[in-house]
Structure formats: C-alpha cells, structure tokens
DRENZA-189250 format. One record per residue: residue number from 1; residue in one letter; chain; x, y, z of N, C-alpha, C in turn. Coordinates in nm, 4 decimals. Each point is the difference from the previous one (the first is absolute). Layout:
+-----+-----+-------+----------+----------+----------+----------+----------+----------+----------+----------+----------+
!   n ! res ! chain !    neast !   nnorth !      nup !   caeast !  canorth !     caup !    ceast !   cnorth !      cup !
+-----+-----+-------+----------+----------+----------+----------+----------+----------+----------+----------+----------+
! NUM !   A !     A !        X !        Y !        Z !        X !        Y !        Z !        X !        Y !        Z !
...
+-----+-----+-------+----------+----------+----------+----------+----------+----------+----------+----------+----------+
END
This chain:
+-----+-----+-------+----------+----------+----------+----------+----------+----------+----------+----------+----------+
!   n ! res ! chain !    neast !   nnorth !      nup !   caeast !  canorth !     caup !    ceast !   cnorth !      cup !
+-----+-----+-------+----------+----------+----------+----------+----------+----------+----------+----------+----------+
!   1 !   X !     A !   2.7617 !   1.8199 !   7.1500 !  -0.1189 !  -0.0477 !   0.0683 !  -0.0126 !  -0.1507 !  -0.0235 !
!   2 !   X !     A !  -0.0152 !  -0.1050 !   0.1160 !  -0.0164 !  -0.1057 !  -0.0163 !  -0.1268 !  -0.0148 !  -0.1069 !
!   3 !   X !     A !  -0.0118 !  -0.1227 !  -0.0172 !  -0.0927 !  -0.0718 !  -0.1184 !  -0.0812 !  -0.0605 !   0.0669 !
!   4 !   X !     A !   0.0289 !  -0.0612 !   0.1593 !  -0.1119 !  -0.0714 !   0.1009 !   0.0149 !   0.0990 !   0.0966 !
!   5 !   X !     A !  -0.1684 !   0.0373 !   0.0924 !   0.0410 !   0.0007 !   0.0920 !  -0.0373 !  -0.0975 !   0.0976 !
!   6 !   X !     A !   0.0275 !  -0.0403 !   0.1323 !  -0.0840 !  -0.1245 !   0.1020 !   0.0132 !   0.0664 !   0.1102 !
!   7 !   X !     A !  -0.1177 !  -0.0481 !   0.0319 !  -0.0457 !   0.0840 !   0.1497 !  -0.0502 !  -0.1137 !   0.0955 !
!   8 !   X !     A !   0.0794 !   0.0472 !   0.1231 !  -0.0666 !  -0.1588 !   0.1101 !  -0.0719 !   0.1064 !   0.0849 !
!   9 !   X !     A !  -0.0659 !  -0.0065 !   0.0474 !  -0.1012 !   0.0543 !   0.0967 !   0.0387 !  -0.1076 !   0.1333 !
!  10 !   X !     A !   0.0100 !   0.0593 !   0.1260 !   0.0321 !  -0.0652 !   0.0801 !  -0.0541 !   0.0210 !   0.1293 !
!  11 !   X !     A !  -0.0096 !  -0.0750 !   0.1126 !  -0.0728 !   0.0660 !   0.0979 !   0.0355 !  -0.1596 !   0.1325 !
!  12 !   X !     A !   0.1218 !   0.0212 !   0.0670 !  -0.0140 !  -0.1032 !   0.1249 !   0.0892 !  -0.0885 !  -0.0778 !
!  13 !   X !     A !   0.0195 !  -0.0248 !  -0.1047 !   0.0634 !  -0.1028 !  -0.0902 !   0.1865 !  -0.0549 !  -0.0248 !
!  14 !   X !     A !   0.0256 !   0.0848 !   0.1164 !   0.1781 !  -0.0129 !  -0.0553 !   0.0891 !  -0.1581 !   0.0052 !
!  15 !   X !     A !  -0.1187 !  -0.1150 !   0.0621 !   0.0322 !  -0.0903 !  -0.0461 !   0.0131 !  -0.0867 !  -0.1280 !
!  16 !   X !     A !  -0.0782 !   0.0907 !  -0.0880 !  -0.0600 !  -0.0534 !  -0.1659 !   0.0662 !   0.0805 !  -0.0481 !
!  17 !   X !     A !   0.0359 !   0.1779 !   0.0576 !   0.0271 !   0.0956 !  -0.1090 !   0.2302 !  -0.0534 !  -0.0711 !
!  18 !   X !     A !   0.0115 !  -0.0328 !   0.0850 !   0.1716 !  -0.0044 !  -0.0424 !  -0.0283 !  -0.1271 !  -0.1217 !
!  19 !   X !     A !  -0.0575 !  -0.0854 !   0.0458 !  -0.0697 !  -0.1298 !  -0.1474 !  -0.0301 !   0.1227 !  -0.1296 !
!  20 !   X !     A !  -0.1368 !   0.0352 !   0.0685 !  -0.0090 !   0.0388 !  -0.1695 !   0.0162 !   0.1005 !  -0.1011 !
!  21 !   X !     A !   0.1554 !   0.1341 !   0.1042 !   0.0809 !   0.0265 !  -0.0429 !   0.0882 !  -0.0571 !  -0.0950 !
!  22 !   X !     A !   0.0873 !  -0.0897 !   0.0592 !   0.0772 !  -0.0923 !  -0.0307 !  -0.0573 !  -0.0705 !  -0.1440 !
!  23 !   X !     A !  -0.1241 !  -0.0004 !   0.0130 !  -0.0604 !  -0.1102 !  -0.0760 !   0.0128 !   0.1303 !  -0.1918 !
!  24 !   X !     A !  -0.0316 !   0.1177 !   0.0863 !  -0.0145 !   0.0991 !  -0.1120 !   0.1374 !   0.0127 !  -0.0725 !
!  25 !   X !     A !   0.1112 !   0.0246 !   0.0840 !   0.0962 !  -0.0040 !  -0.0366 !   0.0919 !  -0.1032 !  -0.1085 !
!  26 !   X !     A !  -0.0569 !  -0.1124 !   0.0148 !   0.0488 !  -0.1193 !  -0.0167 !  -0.0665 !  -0.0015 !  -0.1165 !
!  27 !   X !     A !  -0.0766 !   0.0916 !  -0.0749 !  -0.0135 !  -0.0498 !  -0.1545 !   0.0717 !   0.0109 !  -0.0963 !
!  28 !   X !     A !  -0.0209 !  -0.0341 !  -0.1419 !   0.0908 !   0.0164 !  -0.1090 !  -0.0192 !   0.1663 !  -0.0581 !
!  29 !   X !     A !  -0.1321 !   0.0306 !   0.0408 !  -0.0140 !   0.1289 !  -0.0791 !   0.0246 !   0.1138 !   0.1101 !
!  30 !   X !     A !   0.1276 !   0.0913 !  -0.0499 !   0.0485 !   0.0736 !   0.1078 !  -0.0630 !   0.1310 !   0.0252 !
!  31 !   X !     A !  -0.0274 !   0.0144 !  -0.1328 !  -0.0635 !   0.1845 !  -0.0308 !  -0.1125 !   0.0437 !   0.0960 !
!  32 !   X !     A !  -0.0245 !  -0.0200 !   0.1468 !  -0.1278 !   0.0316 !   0.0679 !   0.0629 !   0.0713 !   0.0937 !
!  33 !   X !     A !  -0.0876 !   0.0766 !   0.1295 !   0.0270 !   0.0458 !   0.0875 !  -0.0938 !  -0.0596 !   0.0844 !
!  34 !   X !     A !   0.0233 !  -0.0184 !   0.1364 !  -0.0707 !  -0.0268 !   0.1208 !  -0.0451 !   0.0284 !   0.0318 !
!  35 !   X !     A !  -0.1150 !   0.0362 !   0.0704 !  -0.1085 !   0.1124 !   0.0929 !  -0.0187 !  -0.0733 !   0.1198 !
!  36 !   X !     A !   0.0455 !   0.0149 !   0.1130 !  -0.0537 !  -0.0969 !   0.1497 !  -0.0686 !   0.0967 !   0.0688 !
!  37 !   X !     A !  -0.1640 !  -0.0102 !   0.0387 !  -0.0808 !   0.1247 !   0.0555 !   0.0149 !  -0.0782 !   0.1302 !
!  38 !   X !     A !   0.0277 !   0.0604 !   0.1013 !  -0.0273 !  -0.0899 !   0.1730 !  -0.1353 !   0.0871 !   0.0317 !
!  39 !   X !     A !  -0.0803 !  -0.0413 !   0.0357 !  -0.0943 !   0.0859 !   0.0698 !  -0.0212 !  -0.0172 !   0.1292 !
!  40 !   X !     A !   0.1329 !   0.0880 !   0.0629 !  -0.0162 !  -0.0038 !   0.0999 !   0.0162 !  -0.1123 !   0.0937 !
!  41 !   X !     A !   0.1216 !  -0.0932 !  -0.0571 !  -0.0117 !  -0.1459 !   0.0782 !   0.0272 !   0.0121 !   0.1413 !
!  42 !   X !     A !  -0.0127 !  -0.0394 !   0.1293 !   0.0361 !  -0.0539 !   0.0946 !   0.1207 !  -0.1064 !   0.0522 !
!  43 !   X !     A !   0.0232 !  -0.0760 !  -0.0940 !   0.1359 !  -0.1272 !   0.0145 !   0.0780 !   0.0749 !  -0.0777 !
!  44 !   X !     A !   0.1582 !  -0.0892 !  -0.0388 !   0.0979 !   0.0265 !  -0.0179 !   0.0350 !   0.0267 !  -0.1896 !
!  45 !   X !     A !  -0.1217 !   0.0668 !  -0.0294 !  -0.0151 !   0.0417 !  -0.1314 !   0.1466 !   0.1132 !  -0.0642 !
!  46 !   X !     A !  -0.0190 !   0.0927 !   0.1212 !   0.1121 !   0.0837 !  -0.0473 !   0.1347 !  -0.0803 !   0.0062 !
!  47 !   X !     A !   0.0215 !  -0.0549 !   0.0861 !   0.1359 !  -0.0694 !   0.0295 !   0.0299 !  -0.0450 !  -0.1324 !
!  48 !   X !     A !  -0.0939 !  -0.0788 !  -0.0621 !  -0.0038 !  -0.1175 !  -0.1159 !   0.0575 !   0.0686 !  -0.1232 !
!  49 !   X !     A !  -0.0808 !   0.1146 !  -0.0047 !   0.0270 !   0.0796 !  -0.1527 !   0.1624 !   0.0304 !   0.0111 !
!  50 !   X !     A !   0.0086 !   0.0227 !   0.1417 !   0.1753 !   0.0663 !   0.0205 !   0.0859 !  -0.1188 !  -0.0797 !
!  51 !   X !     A !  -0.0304 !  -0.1409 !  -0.0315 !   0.0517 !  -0.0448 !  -0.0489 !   0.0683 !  -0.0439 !  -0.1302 !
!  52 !   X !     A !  -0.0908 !   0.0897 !  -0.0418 !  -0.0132 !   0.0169 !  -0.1612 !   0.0210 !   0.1636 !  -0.0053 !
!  53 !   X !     A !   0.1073 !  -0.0201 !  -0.1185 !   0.1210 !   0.1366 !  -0.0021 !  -0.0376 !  -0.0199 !  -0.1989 !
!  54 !   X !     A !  -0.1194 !  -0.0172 !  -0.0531 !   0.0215 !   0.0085 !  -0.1420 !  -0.0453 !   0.1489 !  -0.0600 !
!  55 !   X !     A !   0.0508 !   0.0556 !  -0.1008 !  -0.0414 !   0.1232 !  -0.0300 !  -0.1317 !   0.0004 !  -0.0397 !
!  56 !   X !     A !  -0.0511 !  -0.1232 !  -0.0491 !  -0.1471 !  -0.0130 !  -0.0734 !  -0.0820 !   0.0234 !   0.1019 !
!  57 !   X !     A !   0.0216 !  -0.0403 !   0.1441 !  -0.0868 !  -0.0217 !   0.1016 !  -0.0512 !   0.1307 !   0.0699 !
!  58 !   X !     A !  -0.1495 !  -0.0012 !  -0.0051 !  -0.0040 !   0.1551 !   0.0770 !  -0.0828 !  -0.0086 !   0.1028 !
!  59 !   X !     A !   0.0185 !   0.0569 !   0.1273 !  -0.0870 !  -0.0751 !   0.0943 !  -0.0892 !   0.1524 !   0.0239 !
!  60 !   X !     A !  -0.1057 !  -0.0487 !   0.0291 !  -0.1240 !   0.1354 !   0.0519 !  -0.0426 !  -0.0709 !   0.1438 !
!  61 !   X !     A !  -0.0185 !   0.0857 !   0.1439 !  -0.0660 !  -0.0742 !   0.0475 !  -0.1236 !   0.1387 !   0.0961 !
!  62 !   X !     A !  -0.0839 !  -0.0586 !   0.0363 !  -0.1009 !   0.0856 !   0.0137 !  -0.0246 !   0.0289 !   0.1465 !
!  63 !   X !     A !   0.0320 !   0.1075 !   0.0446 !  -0.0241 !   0.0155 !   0.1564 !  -0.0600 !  -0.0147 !   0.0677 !
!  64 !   X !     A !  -0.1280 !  -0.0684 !  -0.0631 !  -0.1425 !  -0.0032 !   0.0803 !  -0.0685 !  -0.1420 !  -0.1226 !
!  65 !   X !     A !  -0.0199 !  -0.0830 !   0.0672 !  -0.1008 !  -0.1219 !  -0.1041 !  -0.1157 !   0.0776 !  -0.0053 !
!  66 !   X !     A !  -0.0203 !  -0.0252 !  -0.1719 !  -0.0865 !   0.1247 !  -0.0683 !  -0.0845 !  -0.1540 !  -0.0557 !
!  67 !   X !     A !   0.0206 !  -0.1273 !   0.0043 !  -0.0740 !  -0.0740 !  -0.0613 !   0.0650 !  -0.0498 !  -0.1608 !
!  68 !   X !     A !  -0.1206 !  -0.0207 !  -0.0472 !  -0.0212 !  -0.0258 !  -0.1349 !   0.1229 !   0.0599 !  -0.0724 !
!  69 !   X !     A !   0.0579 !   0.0050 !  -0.1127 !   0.0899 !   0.0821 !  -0.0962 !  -0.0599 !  -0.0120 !  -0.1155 !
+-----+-----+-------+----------+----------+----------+----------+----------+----------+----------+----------+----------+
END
C-alpha cells in the first residue's frame, strides 16, 4: 500500500490535467498512488489520461456530473 495517496478532481480541465500529472510524477518521493476523478468532463479529458500508462495512476470517471466530490 502506497504511503501517499493524491487525488485531482477534475471537471473540463484536460488542458491543466497532463501538467499536473506530470507535475505529480516528477517528484522525489515515489511511494504514492494517483487518484484522477473526471466528473463527467465534456473536452478531451479521456484522451489525456490515455496518455499516461503509470501503474500508480488510477483514473475514475463519473457518468453523469454529480458536482461537488
């Protein structure tokens, strides 16, 4: 079991989300796992995640924008 977990909450964002992936990735401390929630985006959110192939990374996305998380 990782030691971090990080969670991006996302929504319309796949211009910011590959940044602050990247940005997560790019630290010194490796021991975490990813959480990317889409709620339900509209733009090219899914495309984006396809780009990122890391085992830490786990994508959820929500069939219906439920709002708030």
């Amino acid at each position: 079991m990782p030691k971090v977990s990080v969670v991006i909450l996302t929504f319309n964002r796949a211009t910011l989300l590959g940044r602050s992936i990247q940005s997560v990735l790019a630290q010194t401390f490796q021991d975490f796992e990813l959480i990317v929630v889409d709620d339900c985006s509209t733009d090219h959110t899914p495309q984006t995640m396809k780009n990122f192939s890391d085992s830490r990374i786990q994508y959820v996305r929500h069939e219906k924008n439920i709002g708030e998380a």
